[in-house]
Residue, then its C-alpha position, 0 to 999 in steps of 0.5 A: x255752420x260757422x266752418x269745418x273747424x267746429x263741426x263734431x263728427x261722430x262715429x257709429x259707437x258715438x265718439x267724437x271723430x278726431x279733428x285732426x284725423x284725415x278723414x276729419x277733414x276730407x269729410x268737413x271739407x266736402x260738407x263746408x262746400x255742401x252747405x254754401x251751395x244748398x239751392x243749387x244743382x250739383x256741379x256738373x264738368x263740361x268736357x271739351x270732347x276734343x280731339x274727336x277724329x272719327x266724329x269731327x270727320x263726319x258730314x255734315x256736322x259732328x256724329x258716330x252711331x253710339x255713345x259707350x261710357x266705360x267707367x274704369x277702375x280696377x286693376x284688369x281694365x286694359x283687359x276687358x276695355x280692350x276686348x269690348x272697345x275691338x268687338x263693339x267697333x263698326x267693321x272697318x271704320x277705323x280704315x283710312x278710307x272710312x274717315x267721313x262715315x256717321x257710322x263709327x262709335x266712340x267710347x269715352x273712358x272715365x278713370x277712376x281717380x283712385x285708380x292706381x298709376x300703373x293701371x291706368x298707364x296699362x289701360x293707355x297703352x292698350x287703348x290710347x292710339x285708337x281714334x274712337x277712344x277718348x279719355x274724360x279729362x277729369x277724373x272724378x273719385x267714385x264710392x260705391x253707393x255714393x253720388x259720385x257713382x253718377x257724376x261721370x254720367x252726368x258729366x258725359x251727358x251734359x258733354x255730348x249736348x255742349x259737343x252738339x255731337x250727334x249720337x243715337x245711344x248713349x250706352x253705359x258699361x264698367x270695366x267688369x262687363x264684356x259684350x256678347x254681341x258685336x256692332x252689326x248685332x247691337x245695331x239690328x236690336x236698335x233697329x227694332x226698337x227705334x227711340x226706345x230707351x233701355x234700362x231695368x226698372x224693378x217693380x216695388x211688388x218684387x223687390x219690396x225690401x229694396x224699396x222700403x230700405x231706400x225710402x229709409x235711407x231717404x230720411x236723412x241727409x247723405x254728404x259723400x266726403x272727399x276722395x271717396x273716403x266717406x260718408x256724413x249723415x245728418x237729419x234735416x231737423x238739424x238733430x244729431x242721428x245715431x248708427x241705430x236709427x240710420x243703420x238698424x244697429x251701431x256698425x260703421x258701414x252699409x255693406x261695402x261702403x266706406x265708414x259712415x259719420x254722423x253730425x248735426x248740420x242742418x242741411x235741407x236736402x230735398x230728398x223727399x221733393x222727389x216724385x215717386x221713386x223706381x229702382x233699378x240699375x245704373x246700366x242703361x242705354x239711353x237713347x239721345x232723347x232721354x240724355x237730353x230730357x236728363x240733363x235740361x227738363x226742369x222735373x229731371x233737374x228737381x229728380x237730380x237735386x233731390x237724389x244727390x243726398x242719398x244712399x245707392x242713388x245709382x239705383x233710383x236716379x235714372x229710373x225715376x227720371x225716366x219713369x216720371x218722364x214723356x218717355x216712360x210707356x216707350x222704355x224697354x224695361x230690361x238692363x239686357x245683362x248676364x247677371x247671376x246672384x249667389x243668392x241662386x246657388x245657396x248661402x250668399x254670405x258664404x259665396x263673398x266671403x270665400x271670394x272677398x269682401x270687396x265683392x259683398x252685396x254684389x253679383x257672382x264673378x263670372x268663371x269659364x262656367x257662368x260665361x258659358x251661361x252667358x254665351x247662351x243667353x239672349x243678352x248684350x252684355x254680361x258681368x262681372x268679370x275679374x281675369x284675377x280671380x277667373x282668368x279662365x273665363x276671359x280665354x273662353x270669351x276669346x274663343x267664343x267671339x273668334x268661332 
């Protein structure tokens, strides 16, 4: 490809997108940069993890008991962030006596590039003056159903090894998650389970439509465009593809992506050098064993650069990994989350679109009910929960977790 300038990207009616547009150019410009890195693992940014205070505090060498990722986005994160960050710290840790202990826990907060300033500044305000929080530096654009829904992951992972920062779990949430158990309870289910890494694996046998619609998917080449904007879609052959042969019909999105493109580049995406592929969920707790086979065992590496030209890669790229992995008979394959899908309680299709597009293809908002549920149930964690939609529902946590 000579430059972005001669790059004819298509829509899913056929149309030759504009060259001026804006998403002309967010799209040429990440596929430019696609192209002129096609052998090399996608890049990865080295945190510094500094200041740690709790951590660096600790003998003999830097260390806190877990790891919690918290991806940051929505208008409400100061909310649930706050609740989780308070429930999920080791009782008196953050004393001024305690300062030394390997027993505190750090939460790394990754905020969303597309948040918007006022949410992010609610959620400093909320959580900033805390020791155990810190706030990833780069703040990467994350698209649902995109690469980039990885990328803050990968860049912890990679962190926390340069860190040499000392840790058991590292575990993931969103800031639609509230806990349902507190430290000394998480710690206990650890306790069991030493070295286990936990994360949910479906098997093909029971979500066969899963599989074979990824394994389509995989067919073709998926370029994530710039701020989240997009995505470019191309064949290996270096043919143009249609919205029909990727999609099944001519429709812009997969659905609630953002807008689908189509070009012919001629990238050799290593999509089909993966090993055998499982599917799952992004919402894992890693033990410090599986972070590191992660990111330096050379089959986990081949996994990564095969995956980062997919679709939904965040519900393949961890499971495959791990189940192509030393470690696979030792994982508990559950995301212990409250979940409930509206496809339980009718017609799916009518739950979203009373509550918004935005949630299409994903699982019921929680209200004061569904918490209820949760409450009972013998999980971690539960989502998705939105005080915009359900206020309700974080007052009845805030008295369940007082009782």
């Amino acid at each position: 490809m000579a430059g972005t300038s001669s790059l004819a990207l298509h829509d899913f009616t056929g149309q030759v997108l504009a060259a001026n547009s804006s998403l002309g150019r967010l799209c040429s410009s990440a596929v430019q940069r696609r192209m002129l890195r096609q052998e090399q693992l996608p890049e990865m940014f080295i945190d510094p993890l500094s200041p740690l205070p709790l951590a660096d505090a600790a003998a003999p060498s830097p260390s806190v008991r877990y790891v919690y990722l918290i991806l940051a986005s929505r208008p409400y994160a100061h909310e649930t962030i706050n609740r989780n960050v308070h429930a999920l710290q080791r009782p008196g840790v953050l004393e001024p006596g305690a300062r030394g202990t390997n027993e505190s826990n750090l939460f790394l907060l990754h905020l969303d590039a597309k948040m918007k300033n006022e949410s992010a500044a609610a959620l400093r305000s909320a959580v900033s003056s805390r020791p155990d929080v810190y706030f990833l530096r780069r703040r990467r654009h994350v698209m649902w159903a995109g690469w980039s829904m990885m990328l803050p992951l990968l860049d912890v992972m990679s962190s926390l090894l340069q860190r040499r920062l000392r840790f058991e779990y590292l575990i993931v949430l969103g800031d639609a998650d509230l806990t349902m158990r507190v430290h000394s309870e998480i710690q206990a289910f650890f306790g069991r389970f030493p070295g286990r890494s936990i994360m949910s694996i479906v098997p093909r046998k029971r979500d066969p439509r899963r599989y074979t619609t990824h394994a389509a998917f995989r067919n073709f080449c998926w370029v994530e465009c710039d701020e989240g904007s997009g995505f470019v879609v191309s064949k290996p052959d270096g043919s143009l593809p249609t919205a029909e042969a990727v999609m099944g019909k001519r429709k812009c999105c997969w659905s609630r992506s953002a807008p689908i493109l189509y070009a012919a580049l001629g990238l050799q995406c290593r999509n089909q050098q993966a090993p055998s592929v499982f599917h799952g969920s992004q919402w894992a707790s890693m033990h410090r064993s599986m972070v590191r086979h992660v990111v330096e065992h050379p089959t986990a590496r081949r996994i990564i650069m095969a995956m980062e030209n997919t679709l939904l890669p965040d519900e393949a790229l961890l499971q495959t990994i791990a189940v192509n992995s030393p470690f696979r008979a030792s994982i508990i394959p559950a995301h212990l989350r409250f979940i409930e899908w509206p496809q339980l309680h009718g017609d799916a299709n009518k739950y979203w679109a009373t509550i918004g597009p935005q949630f299409h293809g994903g699982p019921m908002v929680l209200n004061a009910t569904l918490a209820h549920k949760a409450f009972r149930s013998p999980v971690m964690f539960a989502r998705k929960f939105d005080p915009s939609l359900y206020p309700e529902a974080l007052v009845a946590w805030d008295r369940w977790m007082a009782a």
